[in-house]
N, C-alpha and C positions, 0 to 999 in steps of 0.2 A: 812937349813932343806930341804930332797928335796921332793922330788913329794910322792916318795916311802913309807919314811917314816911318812908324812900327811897322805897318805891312809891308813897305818895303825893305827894311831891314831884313824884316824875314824872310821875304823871297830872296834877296842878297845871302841868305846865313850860307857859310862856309865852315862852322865848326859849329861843337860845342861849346863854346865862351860865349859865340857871337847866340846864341840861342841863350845860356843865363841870363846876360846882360840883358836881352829884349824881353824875356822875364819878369826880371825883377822890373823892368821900366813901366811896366802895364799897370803896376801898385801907385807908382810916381801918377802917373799918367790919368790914374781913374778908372783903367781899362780891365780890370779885373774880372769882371763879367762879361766882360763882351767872349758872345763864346766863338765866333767865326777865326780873334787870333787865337782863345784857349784851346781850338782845335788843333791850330796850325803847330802851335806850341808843343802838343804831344806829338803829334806826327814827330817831330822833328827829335822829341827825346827818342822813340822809338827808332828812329834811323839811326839816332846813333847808342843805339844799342842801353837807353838807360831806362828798361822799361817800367821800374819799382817808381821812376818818378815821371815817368809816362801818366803811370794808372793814377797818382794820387792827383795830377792836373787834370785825367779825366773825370776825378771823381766831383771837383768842383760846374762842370759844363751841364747846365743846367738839359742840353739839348745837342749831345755829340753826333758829329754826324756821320752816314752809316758807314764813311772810308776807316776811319778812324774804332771803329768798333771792330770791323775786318781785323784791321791791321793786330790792332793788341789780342784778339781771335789768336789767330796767326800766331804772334810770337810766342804767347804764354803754350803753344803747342808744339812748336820748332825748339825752344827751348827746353823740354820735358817739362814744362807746371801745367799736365794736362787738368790737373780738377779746377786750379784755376782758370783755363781759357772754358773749360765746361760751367763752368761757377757767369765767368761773363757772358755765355752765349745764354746761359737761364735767364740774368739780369736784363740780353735784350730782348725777350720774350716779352719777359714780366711786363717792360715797359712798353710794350705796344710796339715796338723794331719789328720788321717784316725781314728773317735772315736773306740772305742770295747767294748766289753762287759761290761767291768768292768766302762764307764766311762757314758753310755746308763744310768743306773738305776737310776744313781741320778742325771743327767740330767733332765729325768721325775718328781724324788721327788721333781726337784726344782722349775719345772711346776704346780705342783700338788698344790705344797706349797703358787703358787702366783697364783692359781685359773685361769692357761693362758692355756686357750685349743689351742689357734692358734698356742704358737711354741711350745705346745706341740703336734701337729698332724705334724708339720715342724720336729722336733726330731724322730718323728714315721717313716717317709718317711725316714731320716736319717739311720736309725736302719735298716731298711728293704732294702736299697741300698750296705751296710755294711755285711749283712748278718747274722745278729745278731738276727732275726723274728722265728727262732724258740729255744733262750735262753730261759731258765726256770725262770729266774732271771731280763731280762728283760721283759720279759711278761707280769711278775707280777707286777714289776711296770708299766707296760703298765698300766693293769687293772686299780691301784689306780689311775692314773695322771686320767683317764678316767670318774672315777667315782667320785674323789676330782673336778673336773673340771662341774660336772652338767651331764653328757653325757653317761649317764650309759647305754643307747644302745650300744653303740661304744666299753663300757669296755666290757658288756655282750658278742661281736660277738668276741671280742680278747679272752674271756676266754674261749669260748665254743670250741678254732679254738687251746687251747692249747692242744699241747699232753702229756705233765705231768703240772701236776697242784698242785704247794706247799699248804703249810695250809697258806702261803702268799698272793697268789692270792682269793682264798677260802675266806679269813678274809677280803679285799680290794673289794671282788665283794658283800657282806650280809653287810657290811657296809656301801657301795656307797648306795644300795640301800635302806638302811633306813635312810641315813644322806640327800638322795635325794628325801624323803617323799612317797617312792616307798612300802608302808608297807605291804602289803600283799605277794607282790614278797618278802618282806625279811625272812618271815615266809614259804614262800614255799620253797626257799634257803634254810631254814637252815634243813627244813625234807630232802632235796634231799642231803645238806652234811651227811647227819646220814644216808642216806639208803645208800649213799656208803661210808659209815665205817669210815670217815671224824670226826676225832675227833674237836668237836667246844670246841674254846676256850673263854677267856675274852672276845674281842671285840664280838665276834658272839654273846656270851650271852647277854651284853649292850646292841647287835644290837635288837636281836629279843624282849627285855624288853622292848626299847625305843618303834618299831613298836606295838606290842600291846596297851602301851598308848598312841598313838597316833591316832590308831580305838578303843579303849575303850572299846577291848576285853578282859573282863574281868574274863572270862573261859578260852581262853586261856593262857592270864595272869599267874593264878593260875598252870595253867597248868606248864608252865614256872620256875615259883616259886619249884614247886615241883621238877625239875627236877634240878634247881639251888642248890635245897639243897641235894638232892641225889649225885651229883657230885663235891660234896664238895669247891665250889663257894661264898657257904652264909658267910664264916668267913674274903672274901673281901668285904672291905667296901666302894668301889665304886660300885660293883654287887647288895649290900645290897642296896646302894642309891639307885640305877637302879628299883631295885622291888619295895621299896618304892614308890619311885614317879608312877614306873605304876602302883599300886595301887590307890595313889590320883589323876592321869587322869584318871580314870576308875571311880570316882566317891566315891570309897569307905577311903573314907579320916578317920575314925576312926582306922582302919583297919592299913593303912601305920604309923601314927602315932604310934602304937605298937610295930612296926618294928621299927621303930627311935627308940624306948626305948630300944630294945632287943639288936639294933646294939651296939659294941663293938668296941672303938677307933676311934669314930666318929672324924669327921674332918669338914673345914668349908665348905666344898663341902658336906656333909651331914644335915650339920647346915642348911646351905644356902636351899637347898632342900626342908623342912621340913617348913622350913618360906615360902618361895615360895607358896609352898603347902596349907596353909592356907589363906593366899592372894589370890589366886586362887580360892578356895572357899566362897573368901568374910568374911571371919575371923580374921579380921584386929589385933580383942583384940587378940588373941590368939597368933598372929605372933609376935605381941612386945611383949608377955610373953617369946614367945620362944626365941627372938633376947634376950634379957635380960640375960637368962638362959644361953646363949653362952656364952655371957661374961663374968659371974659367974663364968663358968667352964675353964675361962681362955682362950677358942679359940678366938684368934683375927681375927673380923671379915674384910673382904676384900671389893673393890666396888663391887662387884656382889653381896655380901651379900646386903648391903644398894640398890642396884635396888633391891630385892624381899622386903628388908621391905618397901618400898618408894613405889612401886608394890601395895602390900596389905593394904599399908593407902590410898591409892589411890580407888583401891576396894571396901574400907570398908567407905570412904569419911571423913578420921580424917585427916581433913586438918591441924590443929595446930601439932597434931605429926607428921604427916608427914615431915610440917617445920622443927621443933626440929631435928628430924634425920639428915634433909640435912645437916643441922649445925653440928650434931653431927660428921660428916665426918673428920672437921676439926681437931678435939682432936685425931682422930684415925693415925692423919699423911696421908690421902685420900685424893686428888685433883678429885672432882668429875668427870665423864667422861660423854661423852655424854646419851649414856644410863639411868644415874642418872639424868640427867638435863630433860630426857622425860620423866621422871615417875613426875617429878616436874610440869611439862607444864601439863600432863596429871590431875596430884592430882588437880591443880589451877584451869584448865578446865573444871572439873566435878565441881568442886567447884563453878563453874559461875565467878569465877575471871577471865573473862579474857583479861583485859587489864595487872593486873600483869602478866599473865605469855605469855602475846606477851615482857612485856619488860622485864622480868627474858629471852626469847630467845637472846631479843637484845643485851642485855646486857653479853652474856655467851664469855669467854675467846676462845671459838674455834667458828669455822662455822656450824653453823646449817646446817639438812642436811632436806633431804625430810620429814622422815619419825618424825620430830619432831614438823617441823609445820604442818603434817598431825594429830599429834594428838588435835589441836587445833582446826584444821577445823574441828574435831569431835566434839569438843566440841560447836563451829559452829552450828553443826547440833542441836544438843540437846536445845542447848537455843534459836537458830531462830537467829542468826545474820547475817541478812545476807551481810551488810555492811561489818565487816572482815572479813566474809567469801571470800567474793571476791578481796578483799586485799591481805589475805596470797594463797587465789587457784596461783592467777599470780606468783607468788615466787615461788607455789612448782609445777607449771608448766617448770618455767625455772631449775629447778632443777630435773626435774624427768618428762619430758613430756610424758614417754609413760607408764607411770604405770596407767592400768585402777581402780584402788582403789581411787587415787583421784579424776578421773573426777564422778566417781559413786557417792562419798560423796558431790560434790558439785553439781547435777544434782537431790540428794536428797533434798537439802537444797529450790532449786529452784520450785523444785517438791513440798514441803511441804506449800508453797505460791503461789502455783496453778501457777508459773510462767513460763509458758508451751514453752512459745519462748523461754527463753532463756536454759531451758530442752534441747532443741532438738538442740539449735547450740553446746552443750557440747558434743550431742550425735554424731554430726558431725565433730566436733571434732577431739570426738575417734576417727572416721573412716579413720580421715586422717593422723592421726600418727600411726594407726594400732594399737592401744591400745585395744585390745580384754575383755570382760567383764568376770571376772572371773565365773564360775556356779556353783551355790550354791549347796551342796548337805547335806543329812543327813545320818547317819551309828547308825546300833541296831544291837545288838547280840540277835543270838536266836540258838540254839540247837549247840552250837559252831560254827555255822556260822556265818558271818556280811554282813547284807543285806545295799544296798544302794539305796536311793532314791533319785531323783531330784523334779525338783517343776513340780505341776501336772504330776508327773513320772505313768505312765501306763501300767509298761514294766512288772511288777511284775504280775505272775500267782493267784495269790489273791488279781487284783487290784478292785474288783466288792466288794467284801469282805470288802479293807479299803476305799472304797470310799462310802459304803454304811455306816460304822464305823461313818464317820467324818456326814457324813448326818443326823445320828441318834441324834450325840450329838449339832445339831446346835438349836434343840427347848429351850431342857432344859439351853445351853447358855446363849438364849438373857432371858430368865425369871429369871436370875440371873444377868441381865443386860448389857450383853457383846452386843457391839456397835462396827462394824467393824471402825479399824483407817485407813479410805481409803486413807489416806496422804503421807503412805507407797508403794501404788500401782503410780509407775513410769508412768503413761500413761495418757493421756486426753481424758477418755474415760467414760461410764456413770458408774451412782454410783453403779447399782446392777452387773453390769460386776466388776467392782472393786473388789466389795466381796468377788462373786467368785471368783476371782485370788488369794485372802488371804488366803479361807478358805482351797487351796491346793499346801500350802510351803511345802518343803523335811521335816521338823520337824514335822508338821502334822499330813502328811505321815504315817512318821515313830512312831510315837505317837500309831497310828491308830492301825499298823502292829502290834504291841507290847500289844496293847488290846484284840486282836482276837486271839493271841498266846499263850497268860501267863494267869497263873491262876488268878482268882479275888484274889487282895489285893500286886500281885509282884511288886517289884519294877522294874520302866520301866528307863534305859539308853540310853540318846541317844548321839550320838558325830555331832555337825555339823561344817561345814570348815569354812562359816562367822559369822556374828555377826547379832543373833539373832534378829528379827523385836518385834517394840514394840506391832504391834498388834498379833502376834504370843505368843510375852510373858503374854499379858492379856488374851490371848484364851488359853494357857496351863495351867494358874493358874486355872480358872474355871473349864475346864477337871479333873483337880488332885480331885477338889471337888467332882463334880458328881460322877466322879468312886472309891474314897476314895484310890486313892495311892499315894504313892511316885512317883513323874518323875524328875528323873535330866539329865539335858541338857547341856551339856557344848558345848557352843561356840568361836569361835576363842580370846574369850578375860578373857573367867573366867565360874565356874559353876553357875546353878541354880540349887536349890532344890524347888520344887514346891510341896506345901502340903497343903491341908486344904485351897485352894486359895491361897495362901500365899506363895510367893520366898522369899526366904533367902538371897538374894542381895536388899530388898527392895524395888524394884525397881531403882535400883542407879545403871547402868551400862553405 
C-alpha cells in the first residue's frame, strides 16, 4: 500500500478502527516516519477522544506540526491535565515553536486552572512578544487566569486596555471579582455591564447573588431576585440555589426556605444549600430533618452534603448525631475528606472533648493541614487550655507560619491568663514573618446603601450621633447587669481603658447606626468579617432588650438572632 493511498484512507476515516487499522498499516508500509501521516494520525486520535495515544504518536514525529501542538494544548486543558498542557506548551518553547493564538488561551486556562500567577504573567510576556496582546480571545483569557489567579487588579487593567470586549471577558472579570471577595465592585460591574447593553448571563447573575450575601444586602438582594425572575433565570436551579442562599446570608432564613419548596428539580447542590443554611443559623434539628427528606426523596447525598450536616451539629452542639452521620458516610460508599474530618474536630472541640479529636486528627488516613488544627486551637480558646494550646500552635506554625488568624487565637488564649509576656513575643512574632492582623469590620444596610465600620471607626458623618447612641445605652446595661469581659481586650492596660475599647467594636458601631436610622421595632442586620467577641455578644443580647428588636449578626462562622436578651446559638459558638 503506498503513501498515496494511506492518505486517502485517512481523509476517508470515519471511526476509530478505520484510524488503528491505517496505523498499524504505516509499520507494514515503511511509513513510520513519515510525519505529515504521524500528524494526521494524532489528530485523528485526538478527535476521537483518545488523547494518552494521541500524545505517545506525537512523541514519535520528529517535527509536529503547529495544528497539531494546538490541538493536544487544548485538550490536556479542557480536560483538567492542566500541568500537562502547561508541561507541552514549555516543550514547544524549548523547541524553537513560535505559540499563536490559538495555543495562548488554554495555556492561560491551564494557569488559571492550577491557581499559578507566575507562569502565568511568564505566558503573558509570551503572548505580547508573539504579538498576540490585542487578540479578542486571548485577552479574555487573559482576564480569567488573572482573576482565577487572586489578582484581580492585573485582570481589571487587561480588561479596561481591551478594545473589543466578548460576554467572555465581561463574565471572567464580575466573577474574579466576587469569587475574589471584591463584592461591591461586583455589583458596580454588573450596573456598568447593563448601562452598556451587555447582556448578563448565568455566571454574572450567581456572581452578583453570591456578592449580595456576602454584605447581607438584602434590598439589593431582592432587588436581584426580581430581576432573576423577570429574565427568566428563576426556572435554573442553580440561579434558584443562588437566591436562596442569598436570602439565608441575609439573615432572612424562613424566607429561602420557601424558595427551596417552590424550587423545581432540586438537586443535591440545592439539598446541600438548604442544610447548610440551617446550620448556619444554628438549626441543627431542622437540617437532619431536612438531610433525611433528601434521602426520602431519593437524592444521594455527597461529602459536601455530610460537611453542612456535620456543619450544623456542630453549631447546634448534637455531638452524638453528629457522630452517627460521620459513620453514616460509610453506608453511602464516602471516604470522608478532610473538610468532613474538620467539622468532626470542630463538633468534638466545641464539645470540650478535646483529647478525642487531637487523636480523631492523629489518627486521620491523610495530613492534616493548618486549618484543622486551627480549629482545635479554638476550641483551645474557649475551654482555657492552655497546655494544648501550645502544643498544637507549634504544628500549625510549621504549617502555616504566616497566617495571622493563628498567631491572634493563641495570643488570645495567653491574653485571657493575663499572660502578657508571652502576648507580646507572639506579637513579635508576627512582625517577623510579616504576618499582618487582619481588621475587623462590620456592614449594615440602610437606604440600599451598605455602610461600613471599623473598631472605634469615626470617619462616619453621624459619628457624634452613634457614639452618643452606644453612650445612652451603657446605664440601662449594667442595671441589667452586663459586666464588661475585659479578657477580650488584647492589651496590658487598665481596667477602665479596657471597657472603653469594648464598648466601641465595628458591630457596635453598627448596631448604633442602625438605631438612629430605622424606625422603633425594625429589624437591625448586621454582617461582620470575624468572629464575634463574647463580650460583644453579651452586650447585644441586653441591647435587643432594652430597644425590643430583633438584631441578627452574622459572623464569620454562623448567625445570631438576638431577642428578648436571648441568641438563638445559646450561647454555643
Amino acid at each position: 500500500m503506498s503513501k498515496l493511498i494511506l492518505t486517502s484512507c485517512l481523509q476517508k476515516c470515519s471511526g476509530l478502527n478505520t484510524v488503528k487499522k491505517s496505523h498499524a498499516k504505516l509499520f507494514v508500509c515503511g511509513l513510520q516516519n513519515d510525519n505529515n501521516i504521524l500528524n494526521q494520525i494524532a489528530i485523528f486520535y485526538v478527535q476521537f477522544n483518545k488523547l494518552d495515544t494521541a500524545r505517545l504518536v506525537f512523541e514519535y514525529i520528529s517535527n509536529p506540526c503547529s495544528y497539531l501542538w494546538n490541538i493536544l494544548i487544548r485538550e490536556y486543558a479542557t480536560q483538567g491535565k492542566f500541568r500537562q498542557s502547561l508541561a507541552l506548551y514549555a516543550k514547544m518553547m524549548q523547541n524553537g515553536f513560535k505559540p499563536d493564538k490559538f495555543a495562548f488561551p488554554f495555556a492561560l486556562k491551564s494557569c488559571a486552572g492550577l491557581a499559578n500567577l507566575q507562569i502565568g504573567k511568564l505566558v503573558h510576556q509570551h503572548l505580547v512578544c508573539c504579538g498576540c496582546d490585542s487578540d479578542v480571545f486571548v485577552n479574555a483569557a487573559l482576564v480569567n487566569m488573572y482573576a482565577k489567579c487572586g489578582n484581580v487588579e492585573d485582570a481589571r487593567v487587561v480588561f479596561d486596555n481591551m478594545s473589543v470586549r466578548d460576554l467572555v471577558s465581561w463574565t471572567s472579570m464580575i466573577s474574579g471579582y466576587a469569587q475574589n471577595g471584591y463584592n461591591s465592585e461586583t455589583l458596580s460591574f454588573f450596573n456598568l455591564m447593563r448601562d452598556l447593553g451587555v447582556k448578563p448571563n448565568r455566571v454574572s447573575v450567581l456572581s452578583v447573588l453570591l456578592a449580595c450575601g456576602n454584605l447581607g444586602a438584602s434590598r439589593k438582594g431582592e432587588w436581584f431576585h426580581s430581576y432573576v425572575i423577570h429574565t427568566g433565570f428563576e426556572s435554573d436551579v442553580l440561579v434558584a440555589t443562588a437566591v436562596m442562599d442569598m436570602y439565608a446570608k441575609c439573615g432572612s432564613l424562613d424566607l429561602a426556605h420557601k424558595l427551596f419548596d417552590q424550587t423545581e428539580g432540586k438537586d443535591v447542590v440545592c439539598w446541600s444549600a438548604m442544610i447548610a443554611s440551617y446550620g448556619f443559623h444554628g438549626q441543627g434539628r431542622r437540617a437532619i430533618d431536612l438531610f433525611d427528606n433528601m434521602v426520602k426523596a431519593g437524592v444521594r447525598p455527597n461529602y459536601i452534603t455530610f460537611t453542612c450536616i456535620l456543619s450544623a451539629c456542630s453549631h447546634s452542639g448534637l455531638l452524638e448525631e453528629g457522630k452517627t452521620y460521620f459513620e453514616a458516610m460509610k453506608g453511602f460508599g464516602i471516604v470522608p475528606k478532610l473538610n468532613n474530618y474538620s467539622c468532626m474536630v470542630d463538633l468534638l472541640g466545641r464539645a470540650g472533648q478535646l483529647s478525642e479529636a487531637e487523636k480523631l486528627i492523629e489518627n486521620m488516613p491523610m495530613e492534616p493541614d493548618a486549618s484543622l488544627w486551627g480549629s482545635l486551637l479554638g476550641a483551645c480558646r474557649i475551654y482555657g487550655n492552655l497546655d494544648l494550646a501550645e502544643k498544637i500552635a507549634d504544628r500549625i506554625f510549621q504549617l502555616d507560619p504566616f497566617n495571622s488568624g493563628y498567631h491572634i487565637l493563641l495570643s488570645n488564649i495567653y491574653a485571657a491568663k493575663s499572660r502578657w509576656k508571652e502576648v507580646e513575643k507572639v506579637r513579635l512574632m508576627m512582625g517577623r514573618r510579616g504576618a499582618t492582623k487582619e481588621q475587623g469590620f462590620s456592614l449594615i444596610e440602610f437606604n440600599n446603601v451598605v455602610y461600613k465600620f471599623g473598631v472605634g471607626d469615626r470617619s462616619h458623618s453621624e459619628s457624634e450621633k452613634i457614639y452618643s447612641a452606644l453612650q445612652e445605652l451603657s446605664a440601662p446595661m449594667k442595671q441589667l447587669g452586663y459586666i464588661p469581659m475585659t479578657d477580650f481586650v488584647l492589651h496590658d492596660i487598665e481596667e477602665e481603658a479596657k471597657e472603653e475599647a469594648l464598648s466601641y467594636h465595628s458591630e457596635r458601631l453598627a448596631i448604633a447606626f442602625g438605631l438612629i436610622k430605622t424606625a422603633p421595632g425594625t429589624t437591625i442586620r448586621i454582617t461582620k468579617n470575624l468572629r464575634i467577641c463574647g463580650d460583644c455578644h453579651n452586650a447585644i443580647k441586653l441591647i435587643s432588650k432594652i430597644e425590643n428588636r430583633l438584631i441578627v449578626v452574622r459572623d464569620m462562622h454562623r448567625f445570631h438572632h438576638f431577642k428578648d436578651g436571648v441568641c438563638s446559638c445559646g450561647d454555643y459558638w
